[in-house]
BAKOL-583043 format. One record per residue (C-alpha): residue number from 1; z, y, x. Coordinates in steps of 0.25 Angstrom, whole numbers, plus 5000, padded with zeros to 4 digits. Layout:
// residues N
NUM/Z/Y/X
...
//
This chain:
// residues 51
1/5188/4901/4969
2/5198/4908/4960
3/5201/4904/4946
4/5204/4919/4946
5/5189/4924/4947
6/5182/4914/4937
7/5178/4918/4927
8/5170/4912/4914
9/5158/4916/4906
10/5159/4914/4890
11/5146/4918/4882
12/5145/4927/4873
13/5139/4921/4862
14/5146/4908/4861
15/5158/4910/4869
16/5159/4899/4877
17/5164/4899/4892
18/5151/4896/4899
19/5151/4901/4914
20/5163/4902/4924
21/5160/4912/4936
22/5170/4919/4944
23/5170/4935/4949
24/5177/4942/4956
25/5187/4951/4946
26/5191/4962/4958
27/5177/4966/4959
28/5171/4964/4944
29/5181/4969/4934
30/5174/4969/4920
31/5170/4955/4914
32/5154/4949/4918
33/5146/4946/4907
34/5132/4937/4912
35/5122/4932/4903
36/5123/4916/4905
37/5117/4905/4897
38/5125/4900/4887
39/5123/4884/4884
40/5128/4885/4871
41/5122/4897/4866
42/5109/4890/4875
43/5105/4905/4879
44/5108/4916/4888
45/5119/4925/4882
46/5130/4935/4890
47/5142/4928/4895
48/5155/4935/4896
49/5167/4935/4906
50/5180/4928/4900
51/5193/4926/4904
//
């Protein structure tokens, strides 16, 4: 597993780095936004792809 294809999830409402996933960027090129639960914000919020 590359270092190259992780990626990390930060919420949107507290921005904290929450989830690490990996993708492949040859085939999806605009960035993922999942809805996750957040464990500081203790609900279900929309997580954002960072650098």
């Amino acid at each position: 597993m590359s270092q190259e294809a992780m990626i990390k999830f930060e919420c949107s409402d507290c921005k904290r780095i929450n989830y690490r996933s990996r993708k492949n960027k040859k085939v999806i090129k605009e960035r993922l936004e999942l809805k996750k639960f957040c464990k500081h914000c203790t609900a279900h919020t929309a997580h954002k792809e960072t650098k």
